[in-house]
N, C-alpha and C positions, 0 to 999 in steps of 0.2 A: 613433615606435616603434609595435609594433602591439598592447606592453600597457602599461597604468597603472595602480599599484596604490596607493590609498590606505589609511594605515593613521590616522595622528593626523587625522583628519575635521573636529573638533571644534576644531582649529589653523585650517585654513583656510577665506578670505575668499571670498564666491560668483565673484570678479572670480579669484580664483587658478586655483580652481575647473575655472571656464570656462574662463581661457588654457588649464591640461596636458590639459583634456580635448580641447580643438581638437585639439595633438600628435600624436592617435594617428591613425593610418591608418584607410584604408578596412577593414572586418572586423575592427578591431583589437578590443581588447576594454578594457572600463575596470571596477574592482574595487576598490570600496569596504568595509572591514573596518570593522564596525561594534560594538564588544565590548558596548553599551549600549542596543542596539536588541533589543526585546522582539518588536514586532511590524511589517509594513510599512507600517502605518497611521501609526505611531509617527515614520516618517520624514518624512510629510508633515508636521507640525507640530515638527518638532525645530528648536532655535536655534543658529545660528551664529556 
C-alpha cells in the first residue's frame, strides 16, 4: 500500500510495528495518531 495509518500505537509490538511498516511502497507515507503525545521529545521515551 502506499499509505499506513496507525491509530491504537500503544497496542502494538516494535516487531508489528516494523512488519506494516516494510508494506508500504516506495513514497508511500506512514501516519501515526498519537492522541497522548504532548511533545516530539515525548516520543523518544514513550513505552510500548
Amino acid at each position: 500500500p502506499d499509505l499506513n495509518i496507525f491509530q491504537d500505537f500503544e497496542g502494538l509490538t516494535p516487531n508489528i510495528l516494523a512488519r506494516t511498516i516494510e508494506t508500504v511502497e516506495g513514497g508511500g507515507l506512514v501516519l501515526l495518531l498519537l492522541s497522548s503525545l504532548t511533545s516530539l521529545t515525548s516520543l523518544y521515551t514513550m513505552v510500548m
